[in-house]
N, C-alpha and C positions, 0 to 999 in steps of 0.2 A: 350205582351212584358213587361219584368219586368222595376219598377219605375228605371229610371238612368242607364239604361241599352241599350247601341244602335251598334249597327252593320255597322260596316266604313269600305269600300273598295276602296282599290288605285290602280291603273293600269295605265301602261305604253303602250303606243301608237307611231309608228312611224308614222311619218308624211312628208310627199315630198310636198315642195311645186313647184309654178311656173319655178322658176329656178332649178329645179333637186337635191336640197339642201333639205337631210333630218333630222330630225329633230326629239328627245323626248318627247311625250305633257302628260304630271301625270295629271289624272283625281281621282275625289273622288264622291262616294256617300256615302250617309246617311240615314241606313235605305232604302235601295232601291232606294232613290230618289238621280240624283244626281245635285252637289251643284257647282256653279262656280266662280274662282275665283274675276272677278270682285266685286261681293259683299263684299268681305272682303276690294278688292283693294278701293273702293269706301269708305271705312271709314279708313283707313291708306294709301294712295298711294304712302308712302314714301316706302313702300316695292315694290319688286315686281309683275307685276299682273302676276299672275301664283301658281300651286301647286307645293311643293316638301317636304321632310319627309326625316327622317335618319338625322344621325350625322353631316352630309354635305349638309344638305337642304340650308342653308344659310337666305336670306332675302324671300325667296318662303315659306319657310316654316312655318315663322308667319302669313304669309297670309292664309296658308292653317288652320294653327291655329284658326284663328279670324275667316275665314267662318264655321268652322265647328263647332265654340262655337255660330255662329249666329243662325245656322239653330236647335241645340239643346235646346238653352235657349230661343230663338224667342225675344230677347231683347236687345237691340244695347249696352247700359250701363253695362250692366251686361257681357254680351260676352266680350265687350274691358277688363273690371275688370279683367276679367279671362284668357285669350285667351297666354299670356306669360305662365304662370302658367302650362298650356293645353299643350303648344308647348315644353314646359322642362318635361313635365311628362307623355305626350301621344305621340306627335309627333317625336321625336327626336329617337324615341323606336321603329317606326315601318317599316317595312325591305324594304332595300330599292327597290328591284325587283317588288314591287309588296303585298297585302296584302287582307285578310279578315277578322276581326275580331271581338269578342264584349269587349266593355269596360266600365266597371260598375261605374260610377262617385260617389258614393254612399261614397266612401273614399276619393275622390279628392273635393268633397263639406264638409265635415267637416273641412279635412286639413286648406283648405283655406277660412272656414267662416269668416274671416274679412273680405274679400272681398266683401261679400254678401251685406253687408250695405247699403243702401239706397239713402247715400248722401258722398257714395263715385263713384269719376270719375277718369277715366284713359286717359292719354292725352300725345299724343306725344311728345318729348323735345329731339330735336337732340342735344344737351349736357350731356345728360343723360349718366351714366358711362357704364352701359350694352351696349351689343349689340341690343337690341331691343328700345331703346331709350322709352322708358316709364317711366312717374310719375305717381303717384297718387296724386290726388287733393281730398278735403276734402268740403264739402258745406254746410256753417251754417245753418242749417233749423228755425232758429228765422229771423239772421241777413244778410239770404243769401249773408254774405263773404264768398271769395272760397279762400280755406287756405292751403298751398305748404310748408310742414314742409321737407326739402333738407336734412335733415340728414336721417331721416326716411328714405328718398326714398336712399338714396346712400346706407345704409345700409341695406334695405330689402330685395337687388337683391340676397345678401350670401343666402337666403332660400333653395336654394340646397344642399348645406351641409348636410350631413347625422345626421352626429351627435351631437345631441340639444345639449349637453354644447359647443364643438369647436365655432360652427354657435353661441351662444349668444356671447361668448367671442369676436368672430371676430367681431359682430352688433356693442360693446360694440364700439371696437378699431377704429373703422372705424365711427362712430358717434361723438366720441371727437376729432379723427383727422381734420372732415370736419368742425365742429363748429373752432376748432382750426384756419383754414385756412382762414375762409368764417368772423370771430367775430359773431358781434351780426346782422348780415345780412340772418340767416340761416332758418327764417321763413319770408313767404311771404304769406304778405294777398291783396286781390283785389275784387274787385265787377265784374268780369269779367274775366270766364278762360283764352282767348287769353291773356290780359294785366298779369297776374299771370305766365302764361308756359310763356313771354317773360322775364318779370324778371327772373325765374329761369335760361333760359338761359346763359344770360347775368351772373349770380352768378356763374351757373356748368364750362361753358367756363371758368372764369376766375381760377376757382378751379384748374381745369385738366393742364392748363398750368402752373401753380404754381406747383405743385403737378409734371409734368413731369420736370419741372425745378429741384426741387431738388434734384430728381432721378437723373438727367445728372450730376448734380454736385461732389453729391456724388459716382458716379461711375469714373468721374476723379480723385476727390480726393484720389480715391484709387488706381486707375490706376499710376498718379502719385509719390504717397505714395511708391509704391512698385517699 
């Protein structure tokens, strides 16, 4: 088998249970073996414990993400780093009946070599503006502070965007606006990730209602207006 190169198969199963109620169950393996959802559920449980894939996987489908970057990379930090990235650029891609195929990560690990880093961590934050609710945290390797730069992270999730100048320009836009909102509140440092993702919290929450605030406003005002 070539280096970054692995063969992922997804299949659908019906399933009857005790009360005569049937049921869809999406399985995956990897490389022959296959892999189950618990393991991913067991390091996010905020998602779903279950597989699903396609456009319309939902909250199943980063789980199936995060397990399949486990059992690839063999490394809990590293998969969480990855596993969004995975799920917007492998998962979301593959059909939803049913699948066999190989995928060469050979271009998805340079893309995303920041990622790689060493004393970067990825950590849940249900305030987080995407739908997968993920930051990145940052770990001083002198001063082991764990450092949560909020613009950065509001800004990163655009990485979809195809095209590099739109995607800079919108980083751009969307980093001065959250500084704008948040002041000199928009770096968060702690000795401890829980106390750090709870600050941020408490910062993105108050963001997003401020932020939906002026939306309604100015949509009366125009409503209004006319």
């Amino acid at each position: 088998m070539q280096m970054n190169r692995y063969l992922i198969k997804g299949s659908l199963f019906a399933v009857t249970n005790s009360e005569s109620v049937t049921q869809t169950i999406k399985r995956i393996w990897v490389d022959g073996i296959e892999i189950l959802p618990e393991v991913g559920h067991g390091l996010r449980p905020f998602y779903e414990c279950g597989f699903d894939w396609g456009e319309a996987g939902g909250n199943r489908s980063y789980t199936a993400a995060l397990t399949i970057c486990l059992s690839v990379f063999r490394e809990e930090r590293l998969a969480e780093n990855l596993f969004v990235c995975f799920k917007e650029e492998f998962v979301r891609y593959f059909p939803a009946q049913g699948f066999e195929l190989y995928i060469d990560l050979s271009a998805f690990l340079i893309k995303y070599k920041s990622r790689l880093q060493p004393n970067l961590y990825s950590r849940f934050c249900f305030s987080s503006m995407i739908n997968s609710r993920e930051i990145l945290l940052y770990k001083d390797p002198l001063s082991a502070e764990v450092i949560a730069d909020l613009p950065e992270n509001y800004a990163m999730h655009n990485m979809m965007i195809p095209d590099e100048r739109l995607r800079k320009l919108n980083e751009r836009k969307l980093r001065l606006m959250f500084r704008f909102f948040v002041k000199d509140r928009y770096r968060i440092k702690g000795n401890d990730f829980n106390e750090v993702v709870q600050k941020a919290e408490e910062i993105m929450s108050g963001f997003y209602w401020r932020s939906l605030e002026k939306i309604l406003r100015k949509k009366y005002a125009e409503k209004y207006r006319n």
